[in-house]
C-alpha positions as CSV (number, residue, x, y, z in Angstrom):
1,X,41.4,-39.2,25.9
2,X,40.6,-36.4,28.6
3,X,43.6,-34.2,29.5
4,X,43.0,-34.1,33.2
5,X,43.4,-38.2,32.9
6,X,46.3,-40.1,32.8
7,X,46.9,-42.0,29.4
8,X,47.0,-45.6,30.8
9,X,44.1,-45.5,32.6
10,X,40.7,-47.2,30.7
11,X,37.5,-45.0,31.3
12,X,34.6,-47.1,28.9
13,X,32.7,-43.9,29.2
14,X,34.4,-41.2,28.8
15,X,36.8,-42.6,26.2
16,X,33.5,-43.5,23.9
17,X,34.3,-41.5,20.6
18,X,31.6,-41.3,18.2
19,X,32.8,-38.6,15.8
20,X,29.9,-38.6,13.4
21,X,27.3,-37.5,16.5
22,X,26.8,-34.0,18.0
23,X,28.2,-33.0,21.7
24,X,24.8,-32.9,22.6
25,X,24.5,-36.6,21.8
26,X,27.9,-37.2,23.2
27,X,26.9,-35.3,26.5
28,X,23.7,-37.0,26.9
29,X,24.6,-40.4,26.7
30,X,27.6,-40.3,29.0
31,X,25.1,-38.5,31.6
32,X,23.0,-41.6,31.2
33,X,25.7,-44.2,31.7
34,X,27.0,-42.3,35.0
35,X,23.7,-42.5,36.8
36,X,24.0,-45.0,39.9
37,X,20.7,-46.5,39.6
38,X,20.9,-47.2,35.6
39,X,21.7,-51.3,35.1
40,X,22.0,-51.3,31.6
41,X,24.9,-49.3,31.2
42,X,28.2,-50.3,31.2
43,X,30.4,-48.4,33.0
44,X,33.9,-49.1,33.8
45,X,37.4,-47.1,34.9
46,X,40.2,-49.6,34.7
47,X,44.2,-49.0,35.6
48,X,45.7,-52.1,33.3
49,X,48.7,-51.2,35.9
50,X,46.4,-52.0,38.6
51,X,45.3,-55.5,40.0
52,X,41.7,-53.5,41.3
53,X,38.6,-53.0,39.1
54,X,36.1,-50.0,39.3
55,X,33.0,-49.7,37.6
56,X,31.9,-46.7,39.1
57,X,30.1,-47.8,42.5
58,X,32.2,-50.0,44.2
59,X,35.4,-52.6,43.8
60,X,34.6,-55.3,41.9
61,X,36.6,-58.7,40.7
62,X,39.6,-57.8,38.4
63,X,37.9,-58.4,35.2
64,X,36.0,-56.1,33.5
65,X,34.3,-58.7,31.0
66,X,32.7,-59.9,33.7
67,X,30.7,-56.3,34.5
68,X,30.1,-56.4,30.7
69,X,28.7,-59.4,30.8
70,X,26.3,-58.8,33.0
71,X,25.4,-55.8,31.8
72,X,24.6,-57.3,28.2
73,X,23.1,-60.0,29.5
74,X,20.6,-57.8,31.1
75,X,20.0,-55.6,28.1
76,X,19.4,-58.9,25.9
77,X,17.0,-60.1,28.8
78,X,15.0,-57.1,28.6
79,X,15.0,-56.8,25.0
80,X,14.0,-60.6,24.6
81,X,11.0,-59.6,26.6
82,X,10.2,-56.9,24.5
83,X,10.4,-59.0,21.6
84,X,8.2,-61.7,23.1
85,X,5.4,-58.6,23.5
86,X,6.1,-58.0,19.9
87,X,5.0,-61.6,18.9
88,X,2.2,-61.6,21.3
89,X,0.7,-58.3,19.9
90,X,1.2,-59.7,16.2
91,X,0.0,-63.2,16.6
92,X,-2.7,-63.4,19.9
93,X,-3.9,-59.7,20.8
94,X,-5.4,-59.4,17.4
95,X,-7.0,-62.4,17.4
96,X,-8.6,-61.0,21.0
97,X,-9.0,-57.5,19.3
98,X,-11.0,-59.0,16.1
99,X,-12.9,-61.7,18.5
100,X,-14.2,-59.2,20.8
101,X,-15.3,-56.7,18.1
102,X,-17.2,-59.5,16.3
103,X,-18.9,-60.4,19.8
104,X,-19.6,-57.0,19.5
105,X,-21.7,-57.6,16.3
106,X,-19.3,-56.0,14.4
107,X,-18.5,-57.6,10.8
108,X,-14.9,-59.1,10.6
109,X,-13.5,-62.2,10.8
110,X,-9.3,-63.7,10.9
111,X,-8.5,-67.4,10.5
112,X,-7.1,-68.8,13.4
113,X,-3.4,-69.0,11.9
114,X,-3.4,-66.3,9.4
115,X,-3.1,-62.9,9.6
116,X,-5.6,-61.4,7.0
117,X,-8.7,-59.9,8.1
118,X,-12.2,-59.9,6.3
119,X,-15.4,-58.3,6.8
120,X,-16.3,-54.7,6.8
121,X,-13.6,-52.2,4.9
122,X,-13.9,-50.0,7.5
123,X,-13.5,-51.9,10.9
124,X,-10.5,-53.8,9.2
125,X,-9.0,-50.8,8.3
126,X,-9.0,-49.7,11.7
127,X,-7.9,-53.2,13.2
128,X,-5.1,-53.9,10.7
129,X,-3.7,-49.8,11.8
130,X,-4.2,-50.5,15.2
131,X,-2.5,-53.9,15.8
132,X,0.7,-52.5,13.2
133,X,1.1,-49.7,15.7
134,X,0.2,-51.8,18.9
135,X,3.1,-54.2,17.9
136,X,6.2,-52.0,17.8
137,X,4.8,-49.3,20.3
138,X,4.2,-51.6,23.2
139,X,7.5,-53.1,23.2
140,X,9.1,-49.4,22.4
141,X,7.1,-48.3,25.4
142,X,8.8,-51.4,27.5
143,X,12.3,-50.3,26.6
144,X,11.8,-47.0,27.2
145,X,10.5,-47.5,30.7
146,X,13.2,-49.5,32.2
147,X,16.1,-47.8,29.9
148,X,15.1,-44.4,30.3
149,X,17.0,-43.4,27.3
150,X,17.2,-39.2,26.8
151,X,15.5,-38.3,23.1
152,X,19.2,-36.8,22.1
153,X,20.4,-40.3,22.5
154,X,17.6,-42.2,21.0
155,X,16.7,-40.3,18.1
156,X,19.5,-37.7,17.1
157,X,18.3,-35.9,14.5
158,X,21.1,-34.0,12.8
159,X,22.4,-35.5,9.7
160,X,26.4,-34.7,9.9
161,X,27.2,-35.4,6.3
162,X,25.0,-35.0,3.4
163,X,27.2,-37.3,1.3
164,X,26.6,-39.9,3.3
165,X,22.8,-39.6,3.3
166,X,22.7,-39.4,-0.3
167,X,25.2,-42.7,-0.9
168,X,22.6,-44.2,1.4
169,X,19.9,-43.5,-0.8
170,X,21.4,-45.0,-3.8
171,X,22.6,-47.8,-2.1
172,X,19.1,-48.7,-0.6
173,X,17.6,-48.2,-4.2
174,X,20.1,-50.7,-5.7
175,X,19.7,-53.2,-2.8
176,X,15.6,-52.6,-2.7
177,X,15.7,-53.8,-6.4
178,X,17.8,-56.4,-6.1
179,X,16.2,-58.2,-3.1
180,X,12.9,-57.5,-4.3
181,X,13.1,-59.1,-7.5
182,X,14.3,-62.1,-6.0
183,X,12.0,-62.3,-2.5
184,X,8.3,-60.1,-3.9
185,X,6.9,-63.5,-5.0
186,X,7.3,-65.3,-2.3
187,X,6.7,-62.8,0.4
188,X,4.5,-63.3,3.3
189,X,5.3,-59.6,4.5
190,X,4.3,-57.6,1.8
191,X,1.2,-59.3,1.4
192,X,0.2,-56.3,4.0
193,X,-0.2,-54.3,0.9
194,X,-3.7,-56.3,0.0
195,X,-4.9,-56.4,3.2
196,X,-7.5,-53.7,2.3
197,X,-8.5,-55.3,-0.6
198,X,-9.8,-58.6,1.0
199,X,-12.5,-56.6,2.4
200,X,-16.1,-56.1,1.4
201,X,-16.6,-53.2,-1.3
202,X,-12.9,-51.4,-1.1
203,X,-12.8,-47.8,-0.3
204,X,-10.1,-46.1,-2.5
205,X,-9.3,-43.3,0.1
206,X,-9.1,-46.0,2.9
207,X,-6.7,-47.8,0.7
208,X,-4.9,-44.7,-0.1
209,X,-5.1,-43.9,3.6
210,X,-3.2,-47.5,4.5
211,X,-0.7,-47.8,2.1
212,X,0.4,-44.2,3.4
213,X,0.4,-45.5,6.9
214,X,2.4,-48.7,5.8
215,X,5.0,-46.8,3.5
216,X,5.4,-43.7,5.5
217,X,4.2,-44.1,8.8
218,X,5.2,-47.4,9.9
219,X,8.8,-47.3,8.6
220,X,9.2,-44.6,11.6
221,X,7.4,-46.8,14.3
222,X,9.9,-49.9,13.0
223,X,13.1,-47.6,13.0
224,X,12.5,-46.1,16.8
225,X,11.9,-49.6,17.9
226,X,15.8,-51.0,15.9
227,X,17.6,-47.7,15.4
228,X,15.8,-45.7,18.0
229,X,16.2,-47.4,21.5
230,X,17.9,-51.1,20.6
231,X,20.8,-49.8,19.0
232,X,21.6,-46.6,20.5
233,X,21.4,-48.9,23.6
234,X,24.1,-51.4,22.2
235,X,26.7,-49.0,20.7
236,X,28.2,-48.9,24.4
237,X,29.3,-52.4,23.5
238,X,30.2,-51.7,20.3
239,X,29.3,-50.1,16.7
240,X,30.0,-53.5,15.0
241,X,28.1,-55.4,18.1
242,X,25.0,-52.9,17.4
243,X,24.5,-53.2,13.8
244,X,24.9,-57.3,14.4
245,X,22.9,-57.7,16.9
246,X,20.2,-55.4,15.3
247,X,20.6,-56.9,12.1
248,X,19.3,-60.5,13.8
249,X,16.8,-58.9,16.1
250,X,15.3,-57.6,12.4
251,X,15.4,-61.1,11.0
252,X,13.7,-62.7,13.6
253,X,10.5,-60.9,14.0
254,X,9.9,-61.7,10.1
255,X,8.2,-64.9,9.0
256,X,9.9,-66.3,5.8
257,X,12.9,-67.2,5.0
258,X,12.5,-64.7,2.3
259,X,11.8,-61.3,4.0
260,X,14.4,-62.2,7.1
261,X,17.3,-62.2,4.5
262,X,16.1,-59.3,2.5
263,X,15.3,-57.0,5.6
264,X,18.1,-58.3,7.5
265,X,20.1,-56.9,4.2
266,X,18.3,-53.7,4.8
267,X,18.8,-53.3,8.3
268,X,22.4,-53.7,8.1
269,X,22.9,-51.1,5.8
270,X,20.6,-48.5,7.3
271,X,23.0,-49.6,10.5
272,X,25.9,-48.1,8.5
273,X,24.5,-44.8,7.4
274,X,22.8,-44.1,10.6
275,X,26.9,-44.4,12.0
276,X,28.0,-42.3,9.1
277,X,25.6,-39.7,9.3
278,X,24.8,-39.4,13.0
279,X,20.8,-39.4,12.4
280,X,18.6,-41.7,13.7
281,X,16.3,-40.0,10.6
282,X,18.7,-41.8,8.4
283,X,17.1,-44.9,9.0
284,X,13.4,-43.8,8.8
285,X,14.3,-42.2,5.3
286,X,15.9,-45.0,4.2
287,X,13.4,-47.5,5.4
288,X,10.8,-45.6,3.7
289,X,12.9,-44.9,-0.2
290,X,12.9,-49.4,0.6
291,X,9.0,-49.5,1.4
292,X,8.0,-47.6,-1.7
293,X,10.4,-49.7,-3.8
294,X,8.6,-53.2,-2.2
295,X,5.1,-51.7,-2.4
296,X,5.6,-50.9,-6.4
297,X,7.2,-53.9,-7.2
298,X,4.7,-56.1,-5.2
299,X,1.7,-54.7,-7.6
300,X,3.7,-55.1,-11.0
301,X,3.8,-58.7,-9.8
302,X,0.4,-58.7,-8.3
303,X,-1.2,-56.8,-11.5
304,X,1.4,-57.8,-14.3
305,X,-1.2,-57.3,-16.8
306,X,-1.8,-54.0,-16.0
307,X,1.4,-52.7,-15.7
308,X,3.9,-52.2,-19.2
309,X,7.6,-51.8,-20.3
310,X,7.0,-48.3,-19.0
311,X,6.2,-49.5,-15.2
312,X,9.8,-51.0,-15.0
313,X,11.7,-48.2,-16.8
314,X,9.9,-45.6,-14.3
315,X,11.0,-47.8,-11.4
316,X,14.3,-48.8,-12.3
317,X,15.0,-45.2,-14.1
318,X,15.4,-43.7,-10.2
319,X,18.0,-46.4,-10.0
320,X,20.4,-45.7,-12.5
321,X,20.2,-42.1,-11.7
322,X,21.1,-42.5,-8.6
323,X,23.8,-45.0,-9.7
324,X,25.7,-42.0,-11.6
325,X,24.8,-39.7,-8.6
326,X,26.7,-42.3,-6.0
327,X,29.9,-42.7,-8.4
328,X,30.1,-38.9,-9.1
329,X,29.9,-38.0,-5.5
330,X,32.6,-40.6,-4.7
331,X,35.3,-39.6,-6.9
332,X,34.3,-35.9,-6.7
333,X,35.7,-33.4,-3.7
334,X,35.7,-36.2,-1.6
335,X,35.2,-35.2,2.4
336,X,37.8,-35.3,4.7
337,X,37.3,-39.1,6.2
338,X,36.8,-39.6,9.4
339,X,38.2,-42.6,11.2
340,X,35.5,-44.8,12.6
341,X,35.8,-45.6,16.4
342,X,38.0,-48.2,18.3
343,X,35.9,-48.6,21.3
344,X,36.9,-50.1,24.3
345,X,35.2,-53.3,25.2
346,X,36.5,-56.4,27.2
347,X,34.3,-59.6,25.2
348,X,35.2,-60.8,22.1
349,X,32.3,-61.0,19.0
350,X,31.4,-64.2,20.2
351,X,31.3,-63.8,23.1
352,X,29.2,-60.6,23.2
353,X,26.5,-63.0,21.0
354,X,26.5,-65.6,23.0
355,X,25.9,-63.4,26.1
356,X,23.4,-61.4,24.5
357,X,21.6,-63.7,23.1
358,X,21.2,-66.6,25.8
359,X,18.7,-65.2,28.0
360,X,15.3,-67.4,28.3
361,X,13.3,-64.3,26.4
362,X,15.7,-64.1,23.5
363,X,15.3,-67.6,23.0
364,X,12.2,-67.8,23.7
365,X,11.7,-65.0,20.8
366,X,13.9,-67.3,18.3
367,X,11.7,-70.1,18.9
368,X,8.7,-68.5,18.2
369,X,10.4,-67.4,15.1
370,X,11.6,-70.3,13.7
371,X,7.8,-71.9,14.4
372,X,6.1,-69.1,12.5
373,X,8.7,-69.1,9.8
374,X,7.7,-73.2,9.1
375,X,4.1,-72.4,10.0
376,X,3.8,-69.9,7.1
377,X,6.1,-72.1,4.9
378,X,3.6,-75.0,5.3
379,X,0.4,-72.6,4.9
380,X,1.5,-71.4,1.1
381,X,2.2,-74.6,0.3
């Protein structure tokens, strides 16, 4: 609470408290909710002893939900749309892209409703890199237009606590071997990892080339679409609001049962850490400790042959080391906690989900989901 304001009055932006982020993050973002002209902030000064309303431009109806409401209803409009370009990159512009160049007399091929291309090495190559990046840049590109979000608020960079990072590590290690033992089998998404290798004669640099830009590159593409923009965006509602509604936004654009649990798992906790450590870098080094874990055990179980005892006690060995790591730090010179924010908002959980996600692009964007989820389910049968 400011001093020069009394202590019963409600200001949404100025009483934001986000203790693990920099006053260069805290600065930024309340500059970006006080412009006039921005519609996807929420912004709201409220006198509980007062029947009057003011959200910043002119006097509205008593409730403040209602100015919230609109406001996330507007943000889950926009993002819906963003996610529908998402789905239309992935699943028609690279059908375009691949029909074109083969028009073109160039040699690759896709079937009609799969995603794996075949033909030349080196025109899928550059197909499979440009439609990845096409599909999370376009709608980032969207967002970033009509939000307008400053970098200091959509990618803060400085990690506040270094025990934090490393517990986030360890954490994502244990929960990467866990999920993938259970979901590598029956994965459609990491079938990305042979995508080179359906090609004619396979080009070991070009394969060493894509699984780079899959394990390192994309996870940062992937995490300044979610923890860049969308849930910078939605902390104004809420830190428990943002890591839900991210956490589902995950899950949807995945196409089995399978991956939308295990990277909805994922999401949630690089959510947590990117709170707890202030970074938006968090996430992106998280996301890629999870990719290498997925892209190692996906070729043990590809190549099970190939790969001994030794494989598994190299993978797993990181693991348990970083097990005892996690418990030592936990139990030794512990930090001086911080206690996480009590935001003001005026809409219950539900209510903020319901809102949210009721616009006709959102669920448009589940529907499309849910009928490429049971159109890959019926293609591996």
């Amino acid at each position: 609470m400011q001093n020069h304001r009394t202590d019963h009055i409600i200001d949404v932006v100025e009483d934001f408290q986000c203790p693990y982020q920099t006053d260069k993050y805290r600065d930024a973002l309340r500059k970006w909710r006080r412009r006039d002209e921005n519609r996807y902030a929420f912004r709201a000064t409220r006198n509980p002893r007062e029947s009057s309303f003011s959200d910043s431009v002119r006097i509205t109806e008593p409730s403040p939900s209602k100015t919230e409401q609109e406001v996330l209803y507007r943000l889950g409009y926009l993002i819906g749309c963003a996610m529908v370009l998402y789905f239309t990159v992935e699943n028609i512009l690279d059908k375009v892209i691949v029909w074109l160049l083969n028009a073109m007399g160039m040699d690759i091929q896709m079937l009609f409703w799969g995603t794996n291309l075949y033909g030349d090495e080196r025109h899928v190559f550059l197909v499979v890199v440009l439609i990845n990046a096409l599909k999370y840049l376009i709608p980032l590109a969207v967002l970033q237009r009509f939000l307008r979000l400053p970098l200091a608020v959509s990618m803060p960079s400085y990690i506040s606590s270094l025990k934090e990072f490393l517990l986030g590590v360890v954490l994502t290690m244990m929960l990467s071997v866990g999920c993938g033992l259970f979901s590598v089998t029956n994965s459609n998404e990491l079938e990305k990892y042979k995508l080179i290798c359906n090609a004619v004669g396979v080009d070991d640099t070009r394969m060493i080339l894509y699984t780079l830009f899959t394990v390192l590159v994309m996870p940062i593409l992937i995490e300044l679409l979610l923890h860049g923009v969308m849930f910078q965006v939605l902390r104004q509602f809420g830190d428990s609001f943002a890591i839900l509604a991210v956490t589902l936004l995950s899950a949807v654009i995945m196409h089995s049962l399978e991956d939308a649990l295990r990277i909805a798992i994922m999401t949630m906790t690089f959510s947590y850490f990117v709170i707890r450590t202030g970074s938006f870098w968090t996430a992106v080094f998280l996301h890629i400790v999870h990719e290498i874990y997925m892209f190692t055990l996906f070729y043990i179980e590809t190549f099970e042959d190939v790969f001994t005892l030794w494989w598994w006690i190299m993978m797993l060995l990181p693991c348990v080391i970083g097990i005892l790591v996690g418990v030592y730090m936990l139990f030794h010179e512990p930090e001086t906690e911080r206690s996480d924010p009590k935001n003001t908002t005026f809409l219950k959980m539900s209510d903020k989900c319901i809102t949210f996600f009721s616009s006709f692009p959102m669920i448009g964007t589940i529907v499309i989901s849910i009928v490429l989820m049971l159109a890959s389910a019926l293609l591996s049968m």
